[in-house]
PDB file of N, CA, C and O in Angstrom:
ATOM      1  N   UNK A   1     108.284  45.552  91.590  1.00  0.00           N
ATOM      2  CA  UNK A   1     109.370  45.623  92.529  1.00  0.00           C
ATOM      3  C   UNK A   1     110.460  44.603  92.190  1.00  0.00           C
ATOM      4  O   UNK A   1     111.661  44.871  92.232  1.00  0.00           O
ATOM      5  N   UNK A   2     109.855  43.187  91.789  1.00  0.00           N
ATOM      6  CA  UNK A   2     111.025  42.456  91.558  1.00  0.00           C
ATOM      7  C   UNK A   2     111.932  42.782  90.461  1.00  0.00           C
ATOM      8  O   UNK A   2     113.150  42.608  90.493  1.00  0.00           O
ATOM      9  N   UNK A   3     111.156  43.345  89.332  1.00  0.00           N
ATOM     10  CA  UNK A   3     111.935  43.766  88.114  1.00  0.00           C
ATOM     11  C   UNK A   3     113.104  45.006  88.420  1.00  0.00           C
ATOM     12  O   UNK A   3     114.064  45.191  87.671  1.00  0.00           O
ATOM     13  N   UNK A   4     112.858  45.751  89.561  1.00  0.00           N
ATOM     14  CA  UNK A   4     113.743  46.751  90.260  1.00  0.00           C
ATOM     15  C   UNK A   4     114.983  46.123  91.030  1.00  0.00           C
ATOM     16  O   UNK A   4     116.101  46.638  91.019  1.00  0.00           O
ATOM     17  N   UNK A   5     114.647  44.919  91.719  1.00  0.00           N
ATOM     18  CA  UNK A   5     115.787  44.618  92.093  1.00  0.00           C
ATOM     19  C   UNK A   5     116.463  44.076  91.405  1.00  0.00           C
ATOM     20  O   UNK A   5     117.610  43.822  91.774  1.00  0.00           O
ATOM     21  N   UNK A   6     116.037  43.722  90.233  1.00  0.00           N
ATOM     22  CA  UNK A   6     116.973  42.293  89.055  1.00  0.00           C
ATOM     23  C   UNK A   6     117.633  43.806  88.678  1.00  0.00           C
ATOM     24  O   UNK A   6     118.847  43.851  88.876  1.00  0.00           O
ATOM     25  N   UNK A   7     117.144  44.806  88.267  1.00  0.00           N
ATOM     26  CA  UNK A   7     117.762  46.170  87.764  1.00  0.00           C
ATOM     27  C   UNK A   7     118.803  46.513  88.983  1.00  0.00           C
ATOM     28  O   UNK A   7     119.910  46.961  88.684  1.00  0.00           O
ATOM     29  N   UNK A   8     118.566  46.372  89.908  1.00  0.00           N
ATOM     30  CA  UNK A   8     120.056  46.575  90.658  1.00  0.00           C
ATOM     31  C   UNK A   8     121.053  45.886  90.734  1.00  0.00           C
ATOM     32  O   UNK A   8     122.235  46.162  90.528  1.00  0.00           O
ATOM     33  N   UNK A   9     120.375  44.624  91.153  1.00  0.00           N
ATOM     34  CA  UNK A   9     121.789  43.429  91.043  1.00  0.00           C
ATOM     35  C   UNK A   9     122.643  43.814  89.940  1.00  0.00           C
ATOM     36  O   UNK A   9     123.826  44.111  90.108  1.00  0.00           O
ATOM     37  N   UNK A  10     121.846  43.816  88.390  1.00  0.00           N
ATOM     38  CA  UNK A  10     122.969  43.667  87.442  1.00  0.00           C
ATOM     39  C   UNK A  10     123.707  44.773  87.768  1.00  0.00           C
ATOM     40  O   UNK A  10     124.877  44.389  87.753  1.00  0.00           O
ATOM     41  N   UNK A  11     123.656  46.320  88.148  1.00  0.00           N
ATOM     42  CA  UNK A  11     124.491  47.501  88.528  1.00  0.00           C
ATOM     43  C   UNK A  11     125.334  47.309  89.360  1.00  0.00           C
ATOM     44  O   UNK A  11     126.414  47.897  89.415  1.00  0.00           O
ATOM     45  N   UNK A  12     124.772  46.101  90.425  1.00  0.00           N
ATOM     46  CA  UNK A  12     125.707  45.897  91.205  1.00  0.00           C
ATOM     47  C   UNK A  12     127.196  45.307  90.511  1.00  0.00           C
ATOM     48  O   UNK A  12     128.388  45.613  90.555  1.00  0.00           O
ATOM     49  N   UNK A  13     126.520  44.492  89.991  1.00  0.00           N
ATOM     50  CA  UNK A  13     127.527  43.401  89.322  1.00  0.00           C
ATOM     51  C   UNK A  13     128.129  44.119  88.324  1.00  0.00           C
ATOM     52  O   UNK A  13     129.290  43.788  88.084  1.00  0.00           O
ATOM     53  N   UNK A  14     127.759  44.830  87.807  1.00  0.00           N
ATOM     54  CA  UNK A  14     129.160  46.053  87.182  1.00  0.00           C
ATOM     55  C   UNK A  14     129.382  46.897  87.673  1.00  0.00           C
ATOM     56  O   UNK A  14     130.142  47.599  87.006  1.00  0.00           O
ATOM     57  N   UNK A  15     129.151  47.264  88.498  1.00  0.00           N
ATOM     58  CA  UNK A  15     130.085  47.852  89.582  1.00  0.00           C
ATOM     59  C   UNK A  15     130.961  47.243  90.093  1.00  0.00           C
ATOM     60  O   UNK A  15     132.116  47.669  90.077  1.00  0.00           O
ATOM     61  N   UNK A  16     130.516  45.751  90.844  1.00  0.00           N
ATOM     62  CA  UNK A  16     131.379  45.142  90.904  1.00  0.00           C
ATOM     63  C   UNK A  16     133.040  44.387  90.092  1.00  0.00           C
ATOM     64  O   UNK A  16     134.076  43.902  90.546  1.00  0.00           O
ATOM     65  N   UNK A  17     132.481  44.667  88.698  1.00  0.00           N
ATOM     66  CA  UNK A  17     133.033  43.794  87.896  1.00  0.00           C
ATOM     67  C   UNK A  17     134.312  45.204  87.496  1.00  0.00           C
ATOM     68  O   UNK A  17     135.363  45.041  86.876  1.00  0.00           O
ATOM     69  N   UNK A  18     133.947  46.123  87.901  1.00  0.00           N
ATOM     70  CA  UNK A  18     134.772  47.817  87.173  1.00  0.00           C
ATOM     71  C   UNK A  18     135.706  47.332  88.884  1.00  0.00           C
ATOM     72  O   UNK A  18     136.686  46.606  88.716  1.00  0.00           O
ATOM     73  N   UNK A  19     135.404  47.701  90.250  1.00  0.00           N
ATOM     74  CA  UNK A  19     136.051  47.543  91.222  1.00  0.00           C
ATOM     75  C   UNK A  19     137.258  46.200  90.928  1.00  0.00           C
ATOM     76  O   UNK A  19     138.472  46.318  91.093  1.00  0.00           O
ATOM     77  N   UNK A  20     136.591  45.043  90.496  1.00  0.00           N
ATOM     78  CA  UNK A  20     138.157  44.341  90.430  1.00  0.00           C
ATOM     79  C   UNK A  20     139.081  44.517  89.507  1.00  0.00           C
ATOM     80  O   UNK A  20     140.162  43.928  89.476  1.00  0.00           O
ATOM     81  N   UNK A  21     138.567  45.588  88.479  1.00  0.00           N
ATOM     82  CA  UNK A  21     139.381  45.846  87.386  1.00  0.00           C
ATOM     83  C   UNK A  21     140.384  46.999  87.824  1.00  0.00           C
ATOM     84  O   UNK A  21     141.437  47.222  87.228  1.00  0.00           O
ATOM     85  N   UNK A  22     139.876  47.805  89.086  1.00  0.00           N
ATOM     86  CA  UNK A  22     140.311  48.829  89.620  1.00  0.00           C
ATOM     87  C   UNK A  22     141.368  48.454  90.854  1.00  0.00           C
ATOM     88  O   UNK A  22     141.939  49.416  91.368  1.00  0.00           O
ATOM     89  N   UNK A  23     141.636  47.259  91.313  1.00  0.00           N
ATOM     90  CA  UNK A  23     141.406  46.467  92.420  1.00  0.00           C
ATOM     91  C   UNK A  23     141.388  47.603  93.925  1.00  0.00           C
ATOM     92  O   UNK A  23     142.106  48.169  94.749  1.00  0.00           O
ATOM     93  N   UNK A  24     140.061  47.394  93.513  1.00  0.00           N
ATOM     94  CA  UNK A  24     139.056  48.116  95.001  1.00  0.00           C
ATOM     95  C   UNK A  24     138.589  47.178  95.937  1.00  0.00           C
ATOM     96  O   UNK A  24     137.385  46.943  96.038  1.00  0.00           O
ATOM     97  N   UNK A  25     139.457  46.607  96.646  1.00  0.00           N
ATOM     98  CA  UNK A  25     139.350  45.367  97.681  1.00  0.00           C
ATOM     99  C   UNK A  25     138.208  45.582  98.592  1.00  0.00           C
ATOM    100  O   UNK A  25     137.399  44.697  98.870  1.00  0.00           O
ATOM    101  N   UNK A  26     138.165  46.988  99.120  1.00  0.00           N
ATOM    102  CA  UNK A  26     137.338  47.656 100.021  1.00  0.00           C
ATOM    103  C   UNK A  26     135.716  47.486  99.642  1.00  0.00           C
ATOM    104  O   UNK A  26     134.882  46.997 100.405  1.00  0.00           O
ATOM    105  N   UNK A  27     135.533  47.840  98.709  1.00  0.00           N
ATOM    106  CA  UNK A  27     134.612  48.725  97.469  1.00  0.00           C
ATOM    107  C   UNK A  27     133.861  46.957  97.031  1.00  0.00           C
ATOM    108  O   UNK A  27     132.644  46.863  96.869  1.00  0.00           O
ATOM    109  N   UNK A  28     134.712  45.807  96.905  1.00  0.00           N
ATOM    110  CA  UNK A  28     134.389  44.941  96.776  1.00  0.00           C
ATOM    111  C   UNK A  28     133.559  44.028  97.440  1.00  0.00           C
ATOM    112  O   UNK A  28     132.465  43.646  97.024  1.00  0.00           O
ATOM    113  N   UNK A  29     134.098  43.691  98.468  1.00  0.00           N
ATOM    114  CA  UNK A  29     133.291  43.154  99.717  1.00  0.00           C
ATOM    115  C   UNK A  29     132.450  44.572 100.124  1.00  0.00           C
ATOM    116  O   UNK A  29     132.035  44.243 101.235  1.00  0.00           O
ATOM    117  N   UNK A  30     132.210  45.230 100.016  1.00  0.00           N
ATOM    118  CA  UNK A  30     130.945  46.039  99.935  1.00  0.00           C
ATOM    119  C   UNK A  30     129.750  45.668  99.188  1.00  0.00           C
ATOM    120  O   UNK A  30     128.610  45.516  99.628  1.00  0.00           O
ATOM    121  N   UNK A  31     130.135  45.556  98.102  1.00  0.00           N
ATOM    122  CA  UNK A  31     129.265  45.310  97.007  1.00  0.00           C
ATOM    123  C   UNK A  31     128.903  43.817  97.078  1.00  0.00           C
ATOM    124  O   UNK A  31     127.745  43.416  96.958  1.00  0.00           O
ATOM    125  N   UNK A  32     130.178  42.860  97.322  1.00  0.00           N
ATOM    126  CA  UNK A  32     129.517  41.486  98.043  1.00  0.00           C
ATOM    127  C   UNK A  32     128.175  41.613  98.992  1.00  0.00           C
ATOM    128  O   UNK A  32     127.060  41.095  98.931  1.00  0.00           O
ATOM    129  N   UNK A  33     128.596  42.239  99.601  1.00  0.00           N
ATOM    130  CA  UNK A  33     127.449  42.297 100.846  1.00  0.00           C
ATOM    131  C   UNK A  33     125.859  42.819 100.812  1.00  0.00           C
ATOM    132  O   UNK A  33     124.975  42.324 101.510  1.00  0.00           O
ATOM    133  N   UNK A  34     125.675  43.882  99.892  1.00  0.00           N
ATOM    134  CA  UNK A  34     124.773  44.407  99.437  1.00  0.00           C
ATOM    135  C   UNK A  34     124.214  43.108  98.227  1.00  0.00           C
ATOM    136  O   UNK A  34     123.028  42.805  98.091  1.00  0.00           O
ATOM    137  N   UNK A  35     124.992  42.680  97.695  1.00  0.00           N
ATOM    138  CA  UNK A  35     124.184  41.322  96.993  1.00  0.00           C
ATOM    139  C   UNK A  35     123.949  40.691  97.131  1.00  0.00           C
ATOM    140  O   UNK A  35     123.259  40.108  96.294  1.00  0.00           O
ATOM    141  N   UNK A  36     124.370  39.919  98.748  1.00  0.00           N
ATOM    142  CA  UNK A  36     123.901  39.165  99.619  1.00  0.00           C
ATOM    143  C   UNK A  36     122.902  39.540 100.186  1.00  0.00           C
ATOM    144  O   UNK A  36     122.100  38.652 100.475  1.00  0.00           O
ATOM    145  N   UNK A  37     122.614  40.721 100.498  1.00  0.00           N
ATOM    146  CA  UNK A  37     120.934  41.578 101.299  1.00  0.00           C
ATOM    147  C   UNK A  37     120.338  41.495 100.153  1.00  0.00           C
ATOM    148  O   UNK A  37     119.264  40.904 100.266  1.00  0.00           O
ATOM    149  N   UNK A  38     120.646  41.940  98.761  1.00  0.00           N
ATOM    150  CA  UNK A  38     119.593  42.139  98.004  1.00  0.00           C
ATOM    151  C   UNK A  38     118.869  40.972  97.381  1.00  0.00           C
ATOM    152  O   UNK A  38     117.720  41.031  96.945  1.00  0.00           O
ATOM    153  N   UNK A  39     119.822  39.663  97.379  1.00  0.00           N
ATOM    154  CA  UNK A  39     119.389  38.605  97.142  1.00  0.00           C
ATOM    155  C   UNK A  39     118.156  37.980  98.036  1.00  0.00           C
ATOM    156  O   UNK A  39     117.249  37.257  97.623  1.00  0.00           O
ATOM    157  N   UNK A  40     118.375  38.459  99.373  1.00  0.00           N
ATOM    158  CA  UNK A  40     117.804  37.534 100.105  1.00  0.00           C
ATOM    159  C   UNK A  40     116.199  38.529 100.130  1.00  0.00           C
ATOM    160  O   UNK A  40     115.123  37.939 100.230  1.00  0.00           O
ATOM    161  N   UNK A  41     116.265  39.794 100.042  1.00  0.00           N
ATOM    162  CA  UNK A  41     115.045  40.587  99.313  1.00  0.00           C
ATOM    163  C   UNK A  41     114.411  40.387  97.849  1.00  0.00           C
ATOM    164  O   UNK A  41     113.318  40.916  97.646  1.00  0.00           O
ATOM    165  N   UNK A  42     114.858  39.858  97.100  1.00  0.00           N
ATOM    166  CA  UNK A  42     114.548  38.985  95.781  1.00  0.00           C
ATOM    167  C   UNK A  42     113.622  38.228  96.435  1.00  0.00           C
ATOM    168  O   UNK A  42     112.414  38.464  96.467  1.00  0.00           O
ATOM    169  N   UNK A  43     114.349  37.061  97.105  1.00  0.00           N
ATOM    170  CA  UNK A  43     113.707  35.839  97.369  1.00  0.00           C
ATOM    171  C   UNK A  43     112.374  36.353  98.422  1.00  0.00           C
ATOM    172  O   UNK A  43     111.248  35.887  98.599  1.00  0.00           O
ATOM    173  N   UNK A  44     112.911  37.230  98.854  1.00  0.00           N
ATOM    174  CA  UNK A  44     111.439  37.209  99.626  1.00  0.00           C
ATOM    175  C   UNK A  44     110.225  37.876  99.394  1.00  0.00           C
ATOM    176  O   UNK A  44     109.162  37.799 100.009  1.00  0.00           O
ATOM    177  N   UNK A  45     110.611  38.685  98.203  1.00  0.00           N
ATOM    178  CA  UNK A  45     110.078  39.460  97.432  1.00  0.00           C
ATOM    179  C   UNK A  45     108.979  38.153  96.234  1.00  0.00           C
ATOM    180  O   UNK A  45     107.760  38.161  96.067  1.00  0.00           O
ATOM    181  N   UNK A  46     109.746  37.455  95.787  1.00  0.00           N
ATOM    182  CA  UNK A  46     109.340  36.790  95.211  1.00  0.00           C
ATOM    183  C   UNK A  46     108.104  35.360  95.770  1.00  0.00           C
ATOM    184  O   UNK A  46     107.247  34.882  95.027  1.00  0.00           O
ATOM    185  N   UNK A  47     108.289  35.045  96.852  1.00  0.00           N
ATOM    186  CA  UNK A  47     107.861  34.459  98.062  1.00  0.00           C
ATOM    187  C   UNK A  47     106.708  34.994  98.182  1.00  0.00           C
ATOM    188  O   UNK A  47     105.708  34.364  97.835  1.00  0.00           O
ATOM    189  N   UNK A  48     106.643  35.964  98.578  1.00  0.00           N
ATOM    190  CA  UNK A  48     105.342  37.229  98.953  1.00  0.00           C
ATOM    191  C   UNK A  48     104.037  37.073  97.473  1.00  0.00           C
ATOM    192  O   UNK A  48     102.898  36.621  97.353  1.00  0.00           O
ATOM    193  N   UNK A  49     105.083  37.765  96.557  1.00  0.00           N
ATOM    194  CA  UNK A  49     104.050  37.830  95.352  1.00  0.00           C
ATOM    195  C   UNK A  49     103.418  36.519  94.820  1.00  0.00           C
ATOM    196  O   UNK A  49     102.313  36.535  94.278  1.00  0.00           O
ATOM    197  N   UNK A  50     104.016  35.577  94.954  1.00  0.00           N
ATOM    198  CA  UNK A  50     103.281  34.005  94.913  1.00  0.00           C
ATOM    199  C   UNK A  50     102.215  34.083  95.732  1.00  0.00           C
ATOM    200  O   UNK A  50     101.184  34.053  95.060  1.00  0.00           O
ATOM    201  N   UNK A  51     101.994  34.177  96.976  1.00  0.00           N
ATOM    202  CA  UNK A  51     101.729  33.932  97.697  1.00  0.00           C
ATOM    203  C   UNK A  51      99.861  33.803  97.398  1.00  0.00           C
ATOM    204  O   UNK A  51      99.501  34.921  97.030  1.00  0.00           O
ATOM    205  N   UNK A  52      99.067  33.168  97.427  1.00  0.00           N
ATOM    206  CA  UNK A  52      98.026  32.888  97.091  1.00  0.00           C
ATOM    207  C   UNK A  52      96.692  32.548  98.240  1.00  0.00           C
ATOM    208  O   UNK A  52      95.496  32.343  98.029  1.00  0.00           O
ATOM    209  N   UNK A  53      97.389  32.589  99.348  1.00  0.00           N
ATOM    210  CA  UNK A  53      96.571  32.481 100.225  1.00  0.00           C
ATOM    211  C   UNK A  53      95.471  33.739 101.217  1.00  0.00           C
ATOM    212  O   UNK A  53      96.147  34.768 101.229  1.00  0.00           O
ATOM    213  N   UNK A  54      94.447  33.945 101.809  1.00  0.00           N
ATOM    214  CA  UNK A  54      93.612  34.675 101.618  1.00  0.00           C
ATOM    215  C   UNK A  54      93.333  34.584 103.419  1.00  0.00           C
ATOM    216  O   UNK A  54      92.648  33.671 103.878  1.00  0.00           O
ATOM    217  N   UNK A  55      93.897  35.541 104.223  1.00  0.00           N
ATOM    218  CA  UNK A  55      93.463  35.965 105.445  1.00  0.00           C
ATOM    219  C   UNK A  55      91.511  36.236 106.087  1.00  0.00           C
ATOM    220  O   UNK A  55      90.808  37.209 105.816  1.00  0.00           O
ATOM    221  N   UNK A  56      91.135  35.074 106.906  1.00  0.00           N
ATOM    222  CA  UNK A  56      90.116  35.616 107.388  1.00  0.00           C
ATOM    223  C   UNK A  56      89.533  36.712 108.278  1.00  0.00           C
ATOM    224  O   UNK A  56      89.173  36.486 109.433  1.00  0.00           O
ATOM    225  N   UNK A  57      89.483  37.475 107.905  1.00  0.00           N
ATOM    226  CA  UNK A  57      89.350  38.498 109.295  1.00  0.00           C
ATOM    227  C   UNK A  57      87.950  38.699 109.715  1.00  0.00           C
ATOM    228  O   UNK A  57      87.423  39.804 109.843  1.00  0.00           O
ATOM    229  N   UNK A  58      87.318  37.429 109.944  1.00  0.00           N
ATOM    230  CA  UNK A  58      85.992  36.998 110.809  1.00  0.00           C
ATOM    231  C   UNK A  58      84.467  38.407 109.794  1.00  0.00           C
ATOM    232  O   UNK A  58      84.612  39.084 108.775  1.00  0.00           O
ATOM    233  N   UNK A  59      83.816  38.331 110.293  1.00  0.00           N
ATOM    234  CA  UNK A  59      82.794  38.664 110.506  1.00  0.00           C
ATOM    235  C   UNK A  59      82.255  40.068 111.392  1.00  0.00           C
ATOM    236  O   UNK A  59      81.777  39.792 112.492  1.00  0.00           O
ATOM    237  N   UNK A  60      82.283  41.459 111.043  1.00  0.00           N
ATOM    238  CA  UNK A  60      82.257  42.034 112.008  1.00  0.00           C
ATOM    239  C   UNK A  60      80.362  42.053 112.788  1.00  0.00           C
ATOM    240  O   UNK A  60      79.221  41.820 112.391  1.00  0.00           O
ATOM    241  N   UNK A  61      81.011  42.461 113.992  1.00  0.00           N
ATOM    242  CA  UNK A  61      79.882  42.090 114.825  1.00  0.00           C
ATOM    243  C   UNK A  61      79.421  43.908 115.102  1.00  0.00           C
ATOM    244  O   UNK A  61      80.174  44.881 115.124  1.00  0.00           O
ATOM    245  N   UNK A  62      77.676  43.837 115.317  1.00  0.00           N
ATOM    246  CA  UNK A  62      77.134  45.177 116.101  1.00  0.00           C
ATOM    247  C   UNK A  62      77.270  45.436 117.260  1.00  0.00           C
ATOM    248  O   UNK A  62      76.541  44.598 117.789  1.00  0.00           O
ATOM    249  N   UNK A  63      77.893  46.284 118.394  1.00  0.00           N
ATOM    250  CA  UNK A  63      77.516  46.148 119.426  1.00  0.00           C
ATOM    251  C   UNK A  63      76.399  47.084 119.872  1.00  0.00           C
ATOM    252  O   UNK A  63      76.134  48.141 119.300  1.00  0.00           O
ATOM    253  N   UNK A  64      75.637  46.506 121.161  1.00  0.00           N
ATOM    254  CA  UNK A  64      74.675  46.900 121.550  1.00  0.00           C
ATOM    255  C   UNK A  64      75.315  48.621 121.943  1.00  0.00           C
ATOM    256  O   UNK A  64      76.439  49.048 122.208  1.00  0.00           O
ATOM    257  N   UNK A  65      73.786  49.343 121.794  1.00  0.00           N
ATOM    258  CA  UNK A  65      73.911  50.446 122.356  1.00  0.00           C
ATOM    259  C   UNK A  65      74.457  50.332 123.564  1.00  0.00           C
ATOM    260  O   UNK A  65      74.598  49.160 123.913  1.00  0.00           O
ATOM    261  N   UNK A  66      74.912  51.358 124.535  1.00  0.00           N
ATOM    262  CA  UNK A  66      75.015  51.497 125.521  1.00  0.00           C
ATOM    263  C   UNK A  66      74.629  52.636 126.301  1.00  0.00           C
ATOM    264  O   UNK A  66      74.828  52.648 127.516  1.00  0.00           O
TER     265      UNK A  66
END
């Protein structure tokens, strides 16, 4: 997944980089914004997959007939 988003950013960023050549003011701060979300999905993306720690979820128990 992370290798998917590094594959978007850079699309973004030529996209971006064609819009100021175009000057697409609109189109721009669009694409700002989406690299600002996608960044902050990187990082948390990246956060996650580190992540090394191991949830207990107890012991399950029998219950009596009833």
């Amino acid at each position: 997944m992370i290798r998917r988003l590094e594959e978007i950013e850079r699309d973004l960023l030529a996209r971006r980089e064609r819009a100021e050549t175009e000057g697409g003011k609109g189109e721009i701060d669009g694409i700002d914004l989406t690299l600002q979300l996608l960044r902050q999905k990187h990082a948390d993306a990246t956060r996650f997959a580190h992540r090394t720690s191991h949830v207990s979820l107890g012991i399950p128990s029998v219950r009596p007939p009833t």
